[in-house]
Each structure stands twice: as structure tokens, then as C-alpha cells.
C-alpha positions as a Markdown table, in Angstrom:
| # | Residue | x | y | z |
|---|---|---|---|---|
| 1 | Unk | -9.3 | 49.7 | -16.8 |
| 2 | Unk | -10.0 | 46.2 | -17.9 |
| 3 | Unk | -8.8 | 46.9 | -21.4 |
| 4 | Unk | -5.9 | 48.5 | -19.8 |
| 5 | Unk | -5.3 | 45.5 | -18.0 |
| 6 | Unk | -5.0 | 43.1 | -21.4 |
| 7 | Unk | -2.2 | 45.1 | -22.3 |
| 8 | Unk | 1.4 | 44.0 | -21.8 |
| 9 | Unk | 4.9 | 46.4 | -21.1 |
| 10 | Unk | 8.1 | 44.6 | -22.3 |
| 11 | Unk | 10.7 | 46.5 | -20.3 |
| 12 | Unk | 14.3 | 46.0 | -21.6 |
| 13 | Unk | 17.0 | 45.6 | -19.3 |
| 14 | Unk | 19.7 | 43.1 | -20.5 |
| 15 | Unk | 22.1 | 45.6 | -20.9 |
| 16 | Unk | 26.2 | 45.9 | -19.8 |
| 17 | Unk | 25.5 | 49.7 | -19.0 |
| 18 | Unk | 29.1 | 50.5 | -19.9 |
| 19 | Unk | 29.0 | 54.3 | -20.3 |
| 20 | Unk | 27.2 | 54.4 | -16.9 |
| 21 | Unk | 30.2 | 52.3 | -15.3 |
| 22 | Unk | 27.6 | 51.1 | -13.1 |
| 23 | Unk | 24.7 | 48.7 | -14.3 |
| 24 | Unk | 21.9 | 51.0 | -14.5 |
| 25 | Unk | 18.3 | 49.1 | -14.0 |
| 26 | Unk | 19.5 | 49.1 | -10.0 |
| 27 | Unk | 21.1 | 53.1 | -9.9 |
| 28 | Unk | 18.9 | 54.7 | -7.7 |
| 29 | Unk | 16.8 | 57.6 | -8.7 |
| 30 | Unk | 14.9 | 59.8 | -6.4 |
| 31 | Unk | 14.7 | 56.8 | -3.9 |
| 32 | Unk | 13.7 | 53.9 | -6.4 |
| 33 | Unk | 15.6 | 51.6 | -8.5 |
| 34 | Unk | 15.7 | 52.9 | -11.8 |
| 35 | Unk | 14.1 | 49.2 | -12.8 |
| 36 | Unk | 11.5 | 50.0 | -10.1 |
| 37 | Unk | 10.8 | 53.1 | -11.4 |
| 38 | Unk | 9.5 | 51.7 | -15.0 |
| 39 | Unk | 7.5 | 49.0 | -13.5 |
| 40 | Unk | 5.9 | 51.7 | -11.5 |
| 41 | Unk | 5.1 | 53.6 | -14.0 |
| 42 | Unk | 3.5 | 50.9 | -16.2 |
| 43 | Unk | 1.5 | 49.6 | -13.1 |
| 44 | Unk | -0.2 | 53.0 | -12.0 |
| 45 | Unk | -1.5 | 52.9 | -15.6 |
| 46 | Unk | -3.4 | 49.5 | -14.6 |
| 47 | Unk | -0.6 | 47.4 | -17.2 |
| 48 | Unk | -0.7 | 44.6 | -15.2 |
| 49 | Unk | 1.4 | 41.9 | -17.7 |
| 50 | Unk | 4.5 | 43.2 | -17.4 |
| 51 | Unk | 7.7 | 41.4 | -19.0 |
| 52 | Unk | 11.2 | 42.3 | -17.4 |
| 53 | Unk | 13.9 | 40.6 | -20.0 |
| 54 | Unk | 17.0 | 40.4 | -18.7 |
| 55 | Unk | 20.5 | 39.4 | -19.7 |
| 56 | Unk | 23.8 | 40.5 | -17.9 |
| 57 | Unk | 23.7 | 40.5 | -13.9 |
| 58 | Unk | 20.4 | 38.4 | -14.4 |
| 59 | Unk | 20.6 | 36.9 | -10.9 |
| 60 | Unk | 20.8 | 40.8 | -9.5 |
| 61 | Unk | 17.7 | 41.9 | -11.2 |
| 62 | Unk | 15.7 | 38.7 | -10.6 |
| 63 | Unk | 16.7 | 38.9 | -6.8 |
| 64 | Unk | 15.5 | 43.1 | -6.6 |
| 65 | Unk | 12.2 | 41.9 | -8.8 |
| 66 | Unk | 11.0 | 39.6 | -6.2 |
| 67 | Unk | 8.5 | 41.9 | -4.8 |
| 68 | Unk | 7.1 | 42.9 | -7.4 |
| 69 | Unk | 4.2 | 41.3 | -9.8 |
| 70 | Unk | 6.3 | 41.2 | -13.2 |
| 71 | Unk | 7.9 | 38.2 | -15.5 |
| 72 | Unk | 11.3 | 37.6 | -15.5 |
| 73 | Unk | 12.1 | 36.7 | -19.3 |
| 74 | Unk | 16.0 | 36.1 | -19.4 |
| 75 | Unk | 17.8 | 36.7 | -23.0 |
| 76 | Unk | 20.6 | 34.4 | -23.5 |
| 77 | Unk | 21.7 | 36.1 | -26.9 |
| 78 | Unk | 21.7 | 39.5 | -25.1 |
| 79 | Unk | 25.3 | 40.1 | -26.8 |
| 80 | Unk | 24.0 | 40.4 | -30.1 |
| 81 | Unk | 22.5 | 43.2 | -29.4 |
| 82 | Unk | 18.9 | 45.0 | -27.9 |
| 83 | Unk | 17.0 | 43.5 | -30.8 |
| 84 | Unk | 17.9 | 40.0 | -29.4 |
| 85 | Unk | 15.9 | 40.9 | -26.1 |
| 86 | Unk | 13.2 | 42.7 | -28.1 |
| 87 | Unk | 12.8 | 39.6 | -29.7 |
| 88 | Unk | 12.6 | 37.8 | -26.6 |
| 89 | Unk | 10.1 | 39.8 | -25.1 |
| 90 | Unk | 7.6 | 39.4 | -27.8 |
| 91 | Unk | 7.8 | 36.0 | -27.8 |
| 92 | Unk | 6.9 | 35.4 | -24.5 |
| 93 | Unk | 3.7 | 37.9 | -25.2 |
| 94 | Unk | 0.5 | 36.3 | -24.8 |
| 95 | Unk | -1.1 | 35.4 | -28.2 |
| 96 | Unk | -4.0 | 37.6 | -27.8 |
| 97 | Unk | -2.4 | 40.4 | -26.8 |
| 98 | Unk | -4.2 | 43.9 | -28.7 |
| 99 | Unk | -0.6 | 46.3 | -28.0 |
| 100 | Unk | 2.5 | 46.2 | -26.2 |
| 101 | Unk | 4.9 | 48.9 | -25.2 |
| 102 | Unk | 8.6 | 48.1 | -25.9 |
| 103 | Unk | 10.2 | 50.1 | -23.1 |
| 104 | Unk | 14.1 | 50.5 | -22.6 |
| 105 | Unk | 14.9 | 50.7 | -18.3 |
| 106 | Unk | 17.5 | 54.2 | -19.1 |
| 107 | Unk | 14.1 | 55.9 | -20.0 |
| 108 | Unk | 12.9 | 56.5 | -16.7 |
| 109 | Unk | 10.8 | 59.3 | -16.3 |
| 110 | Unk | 8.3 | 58.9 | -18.7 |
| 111 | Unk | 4.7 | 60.4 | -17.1 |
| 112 | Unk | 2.4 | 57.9 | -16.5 |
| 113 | Unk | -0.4 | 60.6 | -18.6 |
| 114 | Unk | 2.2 | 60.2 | -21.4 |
| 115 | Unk | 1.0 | 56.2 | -21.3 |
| 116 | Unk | -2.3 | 57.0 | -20.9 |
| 117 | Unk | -2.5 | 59.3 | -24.2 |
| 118 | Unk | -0.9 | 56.5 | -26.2 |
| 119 | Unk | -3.3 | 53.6 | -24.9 |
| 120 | Unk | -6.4 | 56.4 | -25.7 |
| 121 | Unk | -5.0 | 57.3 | -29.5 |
| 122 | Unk | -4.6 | 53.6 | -30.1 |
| 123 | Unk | -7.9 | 52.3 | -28.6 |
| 124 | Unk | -9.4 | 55.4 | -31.2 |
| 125 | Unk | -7.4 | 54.0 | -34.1 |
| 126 | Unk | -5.1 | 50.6 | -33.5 |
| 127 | Unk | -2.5 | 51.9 | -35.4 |
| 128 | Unk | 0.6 | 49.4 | -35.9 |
| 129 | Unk | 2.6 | 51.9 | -33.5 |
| 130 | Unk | 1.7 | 55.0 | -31.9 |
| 131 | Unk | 4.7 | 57.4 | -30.4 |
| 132 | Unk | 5.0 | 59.8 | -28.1 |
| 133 | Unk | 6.5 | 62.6 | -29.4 |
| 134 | Unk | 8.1 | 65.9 | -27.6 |
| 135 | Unk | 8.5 | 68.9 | -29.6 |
| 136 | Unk | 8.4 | 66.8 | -32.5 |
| 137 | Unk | 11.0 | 64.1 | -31.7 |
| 138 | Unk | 9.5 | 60.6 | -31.2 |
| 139 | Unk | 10.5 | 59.2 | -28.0 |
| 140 | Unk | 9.6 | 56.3 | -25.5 |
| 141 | Unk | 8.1 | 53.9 | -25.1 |
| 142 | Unk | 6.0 | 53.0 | -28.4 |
| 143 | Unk | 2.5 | 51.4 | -28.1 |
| 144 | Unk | 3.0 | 48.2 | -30.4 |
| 145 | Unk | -0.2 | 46.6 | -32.3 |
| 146 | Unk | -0.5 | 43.0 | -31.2 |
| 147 | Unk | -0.6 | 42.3 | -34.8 |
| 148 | Unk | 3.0 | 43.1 | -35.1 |
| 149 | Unk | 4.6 | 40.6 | -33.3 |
| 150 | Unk | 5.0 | 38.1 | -36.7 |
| 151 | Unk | 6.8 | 41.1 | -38.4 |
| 152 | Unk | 9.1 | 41.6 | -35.2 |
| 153 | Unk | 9.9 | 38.1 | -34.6 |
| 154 | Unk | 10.4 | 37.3 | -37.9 |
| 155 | Unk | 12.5 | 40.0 | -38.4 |
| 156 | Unk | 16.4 | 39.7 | -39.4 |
| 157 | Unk | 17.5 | 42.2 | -36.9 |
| 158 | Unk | 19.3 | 44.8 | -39.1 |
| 159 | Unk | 19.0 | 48.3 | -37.7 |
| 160 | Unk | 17.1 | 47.3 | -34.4 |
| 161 | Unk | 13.2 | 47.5 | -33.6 |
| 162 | Unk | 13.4 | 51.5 | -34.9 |
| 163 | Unk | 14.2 | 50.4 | -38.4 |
| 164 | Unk | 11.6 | 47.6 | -38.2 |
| 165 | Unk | 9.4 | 49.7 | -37.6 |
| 166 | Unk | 9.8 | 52.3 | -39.9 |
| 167 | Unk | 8.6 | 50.7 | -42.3 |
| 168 | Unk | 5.3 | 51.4 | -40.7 |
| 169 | Unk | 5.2 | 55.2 | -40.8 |
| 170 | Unk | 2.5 | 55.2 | -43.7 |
| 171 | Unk | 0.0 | 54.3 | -41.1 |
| 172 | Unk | 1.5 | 54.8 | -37.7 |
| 173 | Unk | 0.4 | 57.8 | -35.0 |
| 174 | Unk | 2.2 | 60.3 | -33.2 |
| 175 | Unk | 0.9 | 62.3 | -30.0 |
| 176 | Unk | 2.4 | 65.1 | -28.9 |
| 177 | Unk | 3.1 | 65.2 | -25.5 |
| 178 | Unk | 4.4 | 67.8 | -22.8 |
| 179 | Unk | 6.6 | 65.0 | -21.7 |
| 180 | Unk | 10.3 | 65.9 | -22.7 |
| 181 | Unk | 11.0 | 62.0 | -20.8 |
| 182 | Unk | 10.6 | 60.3 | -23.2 |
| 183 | Unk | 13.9 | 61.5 | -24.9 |
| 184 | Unk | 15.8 | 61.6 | -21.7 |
| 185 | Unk | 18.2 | 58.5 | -21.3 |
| 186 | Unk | 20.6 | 57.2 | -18.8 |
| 187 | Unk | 23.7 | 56.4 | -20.8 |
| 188 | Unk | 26.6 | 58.0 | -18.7 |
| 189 | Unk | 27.2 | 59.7 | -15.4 |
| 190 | Unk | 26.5 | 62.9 | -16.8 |
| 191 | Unk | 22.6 | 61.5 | -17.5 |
| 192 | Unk | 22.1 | 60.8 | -14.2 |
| 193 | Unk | 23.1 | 63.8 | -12.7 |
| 194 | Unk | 20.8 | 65.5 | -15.3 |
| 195 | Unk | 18.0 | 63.4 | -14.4 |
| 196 | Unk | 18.4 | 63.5 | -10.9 |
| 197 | Unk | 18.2 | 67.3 | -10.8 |
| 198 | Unk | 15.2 | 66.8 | -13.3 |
| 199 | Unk | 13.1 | 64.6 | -10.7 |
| 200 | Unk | 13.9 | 67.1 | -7.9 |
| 201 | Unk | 11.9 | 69.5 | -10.2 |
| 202 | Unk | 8.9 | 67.4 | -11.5 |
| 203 | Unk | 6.5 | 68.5 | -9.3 |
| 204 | Unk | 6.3 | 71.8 | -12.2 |
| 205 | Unk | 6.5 | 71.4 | -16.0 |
| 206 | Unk | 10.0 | 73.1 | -17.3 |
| 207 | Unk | 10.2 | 76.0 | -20.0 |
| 208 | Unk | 10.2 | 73.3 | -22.5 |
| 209 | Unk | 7.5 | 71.2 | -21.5 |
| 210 | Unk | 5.2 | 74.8 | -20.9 |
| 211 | Unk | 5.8 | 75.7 | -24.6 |
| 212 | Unk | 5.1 | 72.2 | -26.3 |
| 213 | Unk | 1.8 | 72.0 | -24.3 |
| 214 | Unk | 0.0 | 75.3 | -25.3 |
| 215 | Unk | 1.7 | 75.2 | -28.7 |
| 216 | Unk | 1.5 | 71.6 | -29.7 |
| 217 | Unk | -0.6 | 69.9 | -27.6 |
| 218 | Unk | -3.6 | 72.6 | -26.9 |
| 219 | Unk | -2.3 | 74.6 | -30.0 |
| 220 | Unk | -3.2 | 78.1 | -28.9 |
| 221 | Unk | -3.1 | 81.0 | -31.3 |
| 222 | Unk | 0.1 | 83.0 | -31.4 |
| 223 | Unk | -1.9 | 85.6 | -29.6 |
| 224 | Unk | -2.8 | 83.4 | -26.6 |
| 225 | Unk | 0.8 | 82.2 | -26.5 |
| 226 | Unk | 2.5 | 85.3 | -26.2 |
| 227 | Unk | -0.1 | 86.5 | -23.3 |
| 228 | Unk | 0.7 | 83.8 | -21.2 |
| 229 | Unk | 4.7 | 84.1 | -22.4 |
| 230 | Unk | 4.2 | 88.4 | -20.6 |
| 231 | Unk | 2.2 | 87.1 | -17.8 |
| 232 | Unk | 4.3 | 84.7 | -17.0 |
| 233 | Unk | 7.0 | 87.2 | -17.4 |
| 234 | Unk | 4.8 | 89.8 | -15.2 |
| 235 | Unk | 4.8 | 87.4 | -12.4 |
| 236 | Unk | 8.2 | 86.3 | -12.1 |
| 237 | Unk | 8.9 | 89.9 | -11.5 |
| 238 | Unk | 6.2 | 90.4 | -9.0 |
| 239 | Unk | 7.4 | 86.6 | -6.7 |
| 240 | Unk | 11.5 | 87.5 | -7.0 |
| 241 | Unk | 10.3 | 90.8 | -5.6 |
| 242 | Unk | 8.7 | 89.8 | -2.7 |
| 243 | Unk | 10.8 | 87.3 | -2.5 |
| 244 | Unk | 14.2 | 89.6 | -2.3 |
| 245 | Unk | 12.2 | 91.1 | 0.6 |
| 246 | Unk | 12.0 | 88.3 | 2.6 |
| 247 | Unk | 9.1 | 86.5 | 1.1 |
| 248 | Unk | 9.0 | 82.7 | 0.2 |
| 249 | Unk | 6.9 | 82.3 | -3.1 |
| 250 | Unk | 7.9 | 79.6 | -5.4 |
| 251 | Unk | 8.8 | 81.2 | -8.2 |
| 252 | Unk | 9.5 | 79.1 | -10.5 |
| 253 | Unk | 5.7 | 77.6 | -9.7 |
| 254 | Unk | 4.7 | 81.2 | -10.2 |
| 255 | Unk | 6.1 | 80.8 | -13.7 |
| 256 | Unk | 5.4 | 77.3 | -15.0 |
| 257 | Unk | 1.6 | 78.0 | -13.9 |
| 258 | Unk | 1.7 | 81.5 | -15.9 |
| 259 | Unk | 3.3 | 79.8 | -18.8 |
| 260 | Unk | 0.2 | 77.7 | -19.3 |
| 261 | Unk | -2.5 | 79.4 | -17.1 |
| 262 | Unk | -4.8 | 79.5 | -20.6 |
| 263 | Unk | -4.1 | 76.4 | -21.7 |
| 264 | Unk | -7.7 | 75.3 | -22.2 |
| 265 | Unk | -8.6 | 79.0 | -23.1 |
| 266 | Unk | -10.7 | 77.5 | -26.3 |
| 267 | Unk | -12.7 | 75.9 | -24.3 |
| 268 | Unk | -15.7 | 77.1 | -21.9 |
| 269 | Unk | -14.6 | 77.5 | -18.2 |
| 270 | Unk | -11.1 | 77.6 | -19.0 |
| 271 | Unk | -9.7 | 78.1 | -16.0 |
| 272 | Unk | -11.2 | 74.5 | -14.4 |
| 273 | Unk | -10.8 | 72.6 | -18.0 |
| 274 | Unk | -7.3 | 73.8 | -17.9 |
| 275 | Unk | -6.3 | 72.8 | -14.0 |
| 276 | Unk | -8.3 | 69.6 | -14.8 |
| 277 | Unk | -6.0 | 68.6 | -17.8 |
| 278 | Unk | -2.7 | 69.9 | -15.0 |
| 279 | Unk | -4.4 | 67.6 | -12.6 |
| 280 | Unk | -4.7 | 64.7 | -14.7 |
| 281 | Unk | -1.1 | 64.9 | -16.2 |
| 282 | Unk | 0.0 | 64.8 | -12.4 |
| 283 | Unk | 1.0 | 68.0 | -11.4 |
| 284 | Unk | -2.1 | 69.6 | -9.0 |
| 285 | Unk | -0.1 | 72.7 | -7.5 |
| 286 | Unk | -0.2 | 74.0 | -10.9 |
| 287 | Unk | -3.6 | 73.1 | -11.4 |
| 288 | Unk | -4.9 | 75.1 | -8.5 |
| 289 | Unk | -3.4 | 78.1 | -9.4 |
| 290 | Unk | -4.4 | 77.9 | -12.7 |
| 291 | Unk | -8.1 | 77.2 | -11.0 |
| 292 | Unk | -7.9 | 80.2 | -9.7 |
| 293 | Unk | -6.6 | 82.6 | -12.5 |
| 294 | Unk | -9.8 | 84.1 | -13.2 |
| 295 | Unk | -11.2 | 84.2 | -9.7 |
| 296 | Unk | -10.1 | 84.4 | -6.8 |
| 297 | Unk | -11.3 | 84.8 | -2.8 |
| 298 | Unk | -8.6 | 87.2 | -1.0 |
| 299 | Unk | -8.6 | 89.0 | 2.0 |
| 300 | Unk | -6.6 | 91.9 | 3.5 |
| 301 | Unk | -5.2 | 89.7 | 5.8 |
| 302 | Unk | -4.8 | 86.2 | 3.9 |
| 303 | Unk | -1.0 | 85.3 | 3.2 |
| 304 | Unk | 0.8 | 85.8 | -0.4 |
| 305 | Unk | 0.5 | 83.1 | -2.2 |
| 306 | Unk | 1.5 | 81.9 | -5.7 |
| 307 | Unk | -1.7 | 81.4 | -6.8 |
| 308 | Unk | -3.0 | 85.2 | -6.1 |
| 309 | Unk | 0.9 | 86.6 | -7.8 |
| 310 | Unk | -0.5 | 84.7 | -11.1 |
| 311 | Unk | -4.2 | 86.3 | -10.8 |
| 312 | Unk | -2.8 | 89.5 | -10.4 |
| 313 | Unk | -0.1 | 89.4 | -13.3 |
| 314 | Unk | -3.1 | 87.8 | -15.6 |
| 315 | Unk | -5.0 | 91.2 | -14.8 |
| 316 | Unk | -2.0 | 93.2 | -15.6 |
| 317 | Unk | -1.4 | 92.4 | -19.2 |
| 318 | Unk | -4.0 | 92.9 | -21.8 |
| 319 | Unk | -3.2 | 90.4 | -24.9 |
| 320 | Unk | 0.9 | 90.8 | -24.7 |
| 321 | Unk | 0.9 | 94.3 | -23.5 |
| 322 | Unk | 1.5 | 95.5 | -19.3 |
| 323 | Unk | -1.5 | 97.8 | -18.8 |
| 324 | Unk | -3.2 | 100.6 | -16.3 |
| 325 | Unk | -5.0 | 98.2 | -13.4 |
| 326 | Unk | -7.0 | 100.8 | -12.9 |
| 327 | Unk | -7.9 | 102.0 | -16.3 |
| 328 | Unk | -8.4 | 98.3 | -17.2 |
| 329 | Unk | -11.4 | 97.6 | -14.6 |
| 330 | Unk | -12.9 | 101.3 | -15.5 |
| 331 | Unk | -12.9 | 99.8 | -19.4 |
| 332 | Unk | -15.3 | 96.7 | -18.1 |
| 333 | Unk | -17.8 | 98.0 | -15.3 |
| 334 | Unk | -18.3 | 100.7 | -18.7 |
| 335 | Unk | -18.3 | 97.7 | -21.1 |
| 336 | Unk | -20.9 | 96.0 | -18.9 |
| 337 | Unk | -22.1 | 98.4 | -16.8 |
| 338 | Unk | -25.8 | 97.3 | -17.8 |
| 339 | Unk | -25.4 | 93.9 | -16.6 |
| 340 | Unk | -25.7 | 93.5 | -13.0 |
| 341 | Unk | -23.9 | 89.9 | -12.6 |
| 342 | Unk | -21.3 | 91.0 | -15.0 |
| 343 | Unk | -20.5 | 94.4 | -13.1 |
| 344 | Unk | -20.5 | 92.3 | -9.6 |
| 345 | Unk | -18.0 | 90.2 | -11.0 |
| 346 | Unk | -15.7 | 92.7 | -12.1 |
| 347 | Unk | -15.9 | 94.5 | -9.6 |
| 348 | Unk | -15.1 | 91.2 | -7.2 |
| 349 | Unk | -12.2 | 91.1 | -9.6 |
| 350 | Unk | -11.2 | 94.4 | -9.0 |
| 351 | Unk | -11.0 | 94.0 | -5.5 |
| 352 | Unk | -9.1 | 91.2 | -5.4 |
| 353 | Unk | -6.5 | 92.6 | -7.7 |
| 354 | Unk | -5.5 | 95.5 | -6.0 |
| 355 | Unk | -5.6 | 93.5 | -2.4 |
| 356 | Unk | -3.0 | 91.2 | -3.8 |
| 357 | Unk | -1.3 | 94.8 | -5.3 |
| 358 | Unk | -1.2 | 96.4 | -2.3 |
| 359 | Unk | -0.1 | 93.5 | -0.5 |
| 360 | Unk | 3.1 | 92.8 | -2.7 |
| 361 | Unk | 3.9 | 96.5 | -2.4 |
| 362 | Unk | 4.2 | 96.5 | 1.3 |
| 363 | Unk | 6.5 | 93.3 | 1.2 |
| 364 | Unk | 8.5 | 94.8 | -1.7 |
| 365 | Unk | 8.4 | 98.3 | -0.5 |
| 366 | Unk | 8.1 | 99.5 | -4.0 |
| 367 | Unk | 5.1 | 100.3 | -6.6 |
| 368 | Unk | 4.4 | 98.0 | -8.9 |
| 369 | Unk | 5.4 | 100.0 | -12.0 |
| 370 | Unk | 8.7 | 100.5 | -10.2 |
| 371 | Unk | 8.9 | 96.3 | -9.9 |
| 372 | Unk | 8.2 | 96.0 | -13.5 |
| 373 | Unk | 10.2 | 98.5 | -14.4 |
| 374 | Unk | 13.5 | 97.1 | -12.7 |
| 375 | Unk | 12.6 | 93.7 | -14.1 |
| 376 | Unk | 12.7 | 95.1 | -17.4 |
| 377 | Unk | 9.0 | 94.3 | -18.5 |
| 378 | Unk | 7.9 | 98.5 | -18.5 |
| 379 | Unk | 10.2 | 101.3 | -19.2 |
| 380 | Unk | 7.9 | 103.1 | -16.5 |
| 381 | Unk | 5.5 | 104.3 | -19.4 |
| 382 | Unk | 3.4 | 102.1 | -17.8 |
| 383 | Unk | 2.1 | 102.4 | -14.6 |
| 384 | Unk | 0.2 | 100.6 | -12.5 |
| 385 | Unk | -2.2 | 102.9 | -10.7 |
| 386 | Unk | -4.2 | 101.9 | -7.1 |
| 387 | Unk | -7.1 | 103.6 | -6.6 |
């Protein structure tokens, strides 16, 4: 944290916000200034030097900064353009500063584990910039080497900070990130709509986001991907089911945590690496469902939950491919029938699976293979047998 501390966030908000029509570091979003919701961010990563530069409606942003442990750094010359309050910023950085994120205010909901990555990769390597990159677009903000403040200050201004920078590539570092924030700005009315609706939904990671963070960032084989692409599939079907039945599942929780649920699969004890890495990037619900994946304590007489819908689906498909529950658990008790601990465990596994079964069937009043089927994941070639 200490190191973390020594760190400084230059957060640009001299802006006229034209496009918006309304000066954007003070829209709220999801209950907070947008402005408030950058120095947040930068503060629950322990950045404690943080730089606000301001420019048009100064006196506005100064007064709602009051509060709040930042410096104001005003840029006269904010008309010549964002480089002019770049510039600005960096000169009022420390001297011994090791790195510096250059953060515009109309990228708002960057994850605070999106920071956290970049401070890690440069404190491995101090590259001169480190980016966070989304399905491999580079985004916001960029961790800045100390060393690189000469370059910027002394720099004419033609094409901005990105052009600048550039000129770096040979040595700089990218990390991937399930983070699609850091390419969402807040130019026009439009944005904000699309980002309000997108904060009403963070609490899950969006199709996107699921798909960049097995392929890219955990880079699971193709055959991994595509199991967790049917079982999320699989138990969609299962919670709009139950759901069309009068039951109230979260479905698209259901499928955000099957979309990733073997995220850490390369590693041992998947299932708690995997919600430990959910858990750390801020999103626990998903994490305990993913917990539970492989094992899971269920009674007759327990409530549906999301977490036992994802269990079950994960028993029903065999690499990309719906199976026979049944037939599946006869194939393991006889593959380890000769280990006691193993067989106890499947058979645990077993019970649990066709509880949950039987319980979705009641609410549904349909079979499973007939769910499936009318979801269009079987053609009814497939079914699901109970004991």
C-alpha cells in the first residue's frame, strides 16, 4: 500500500463538455458526481496524490471538491486543447514520483481491479506506459513512468498525449483486462444513458467482459471455452424456466457466472481460485456461485437458488455436449469405483444434482429434457433421466 500511496492520478476535467450540453465532471451517475466517481476510484486503490486540473466552470468544481483530499491544479490555456491540462498536470507532479495515471473525468467506470493490474505489471517491469486493454483496444487511464514527465512537458503538443506516447510502443505494456470501461466515454446524451443502464448492471460482468476474461485474460483452451459457452447456455434455460413459473432466479447472474464458472480451471482448486479472482475484481455474487460449481450442500427442502441452477447445468454438459445425468454419474462411481473418497464424492454429487433436478421440475412442471428441448439446446435426443 505504501508504494501505492507514492503514486499520483492526474484526473482531467477542464473541459466545455459541449456534446453533453451539460458540463459533465458534475452529471450525476448512479448517485455520485461523475468527478466524484474518478477520485473514488483512484482512492479505494490507496492513490492518495491526486491532481484534479481544471479549466472551464473552475469555481464549480473547486466548490464540489471541497470534501474531498485532492489538488486543485487550474489550466489557464485549457482552450488550446487537452494536452494544455496534461501538461499542467505533470508539472505540478512531485519530482520523485515513480508513475502517474493520466485519467480523462468522461471515463468513469473504470474497475478499481483494472488500476490494480496496471500498478502490479508496472511494479514487475516499469515500463514507460502500461495500458489497459479490452478485447484488444487500449483504453483508460494509462500508468505513466515518472521518467516521462521531461518528454511530456517538453513536448510540442501535436497529436495530444496519445501521439506522444506512441512513440513509446517499442517498450510499453498492455494488460488485458475484463474491463470494457475503459473504452466507455461520456461525450453526448446518448453516453450517459448508455452508462447509466451499464452501472445499474455492474454487479455481473456483461457477455463481453465474460468472453475477454476466459479468452484473453485466463486464456482457456477452445475446449474449456465452449463448455462454459453450453453451460451457460444450459442454465439460462433451466432459470427462465422456473422463472416463467413463478420463480425469481436472476438470470442473467445465472449466465454471467456460467460464462466463466472455469475460469481458473488450469489451476488446482478451480472452483475457489476462480471465485477468488471474481472476488477480487469486485463482483462476490458471482464468485460464490462459481465457489460452488463443483460442490454443493442442498437439501430437499432448501430454496432454488442461482448458485445450485449453475451446479446442475455444469453436471449436464460433458465438454460442449448436453448429456444423460444419470448415465454420466454411472460412468464415474465405475471409473472410480475402487476409491472410496472418490466414489463418496460422486456420489454426494449425484445427490445434489438430481435434488436441484427434481426441484426445477416441480416449479417448471416440465422434465428437464423437455426444458432443454424448448430452449433449443436438445432436439429431445437427449434426455435427461432421474433415477
Amino acid at each position: 500500500m505504501t508504494r501505492r500511496r507514492k503514486r499520483s492520478a492526474i484526473i482531467l476535467a477542464a473541459g466545455y463538455s459541449r456534446r453533453m450540453q451539460r458540463f459533465k465532471p458534475l452529471l450525476l451517475l448512479g448517485g455520485q458526481t461523475v468527478l466524484e466517481r474518478v477520485v473514488s476510484l483512484h482512492r479505494s486503490i490507496g492513490v492518495t496524490d491526486i491532481r484534479v486540473v481544471t479549466g472551464f466552470r473552475s469555481e464549480a468544481i473547486r466548490s464540489a471538491l471541497t470534501s474531498l483530499p485532492v489538488t486543485v491544479v487550474h489550466n489557464p490555456a485549457h482552450d488550446t486543447g487537452m494536452f494544455s491540462s496534461v501538461r499542467a498536470g505533470v508539472n505540478s507532479l512531485p519530482a520523485d514520483v515513480p508513475s502517474f495515471f493520466v485519467h480523462p473525468v468522461d471515463i468513469p467506470l473504470v474497475r478499481p481491479q483494472t488500476l490494480a493490474a496496471l500498478m502490479d505489471a508496472f511494479d514487475e517491469n516499469p515500463s514507460p506506459v502500461v495500458y489497459p486493454v479490452f478485447d484488444d483496444t487500449r483504453g483508460h487511464p494509462p500508468l505513466i513512468h515518472g521518467e516521462m514527465k521531461t518528454a511530456i512537458l517538453s513536448h510540442s503538443g501535436s497529436g495530444g498525449l496519445r501521439t506522444l506516447l506512441r512513440g513509446f510502443d517499442s517498450s510499453a505494456r498492455e494488460i488485458q483486462v475484463a474491463d470494457e470501461g475503459v473504452l466507455l466515454d461520456l461525450d453526448t446524451p446518448d453516453d450517459f444513458q448508455r452508462l447509466s443502464t451499464r452501472l445499474e448492471d455492474s454487479a455481473i460482468l456483461n457477455e463481453a467482459e465474460c468472453r475477454v476474461l476466459i479468452e484473453k485474460v485466463c486464456m482457456l483452451p477452445e475446449t474449456m471455452i465452449d463448455h462454459c459457452r453450453q453451460v451457460a447456455r444450459v442454465a439460462e434455460g433451466l432459470a427462465r424456466a422456473v422463472n416463467s413459473s413463478g420463480g425469481a432466479i436472476d438470470a442473467p447472474l445465472v449466465r454471467s457466472a456460467a460464462r466463466v464458472h472455469d475460469l481458473a480451471r488450469l489451476e488446482r482448486n478451480h472452483a475457489a481460485a476462480g471465485a477468488g479472482l471474481l472476488d477480487a475484481m469486485g463482483y462476490p455474487a458471482m464468485a460464490a456461485i462459481v465457489a460452488a460449481h463443483m460442490d454443493i450442500d442442498v437439501s430437499a427442502d432448501s430454496p432454488l437458488d442461482e448458485a445450485q441452477i449453475v451446479y446442475l447445468a455444469d453436471k449436464l454438459v460433458a465438454g460442449n455436449t448436453v448429456v444423460d445425468l444419470l448415465r454420466r454419474f454411472e460412468a464415474k462411481e465405475k471409473q472410480y469405483g475402487r476409491d472410496p473418497k472418490a466414489l463418496a464424492k460422486i456420489r454426494q454429487r449425484r445427490r445434489s444434482a438430481f435434488c436441484i433436478q427434481k426441484k426445477i421440475e416441480q416449479i417448471s412442471g416440465s422434465p428437464i429434457e423437455i426444458i432443454l428441448t424448448e430452449a433449443g439446446i436438445i432436439d429431445g435426443s437427449q434426455p435427461c433421466k432421474t433415477p
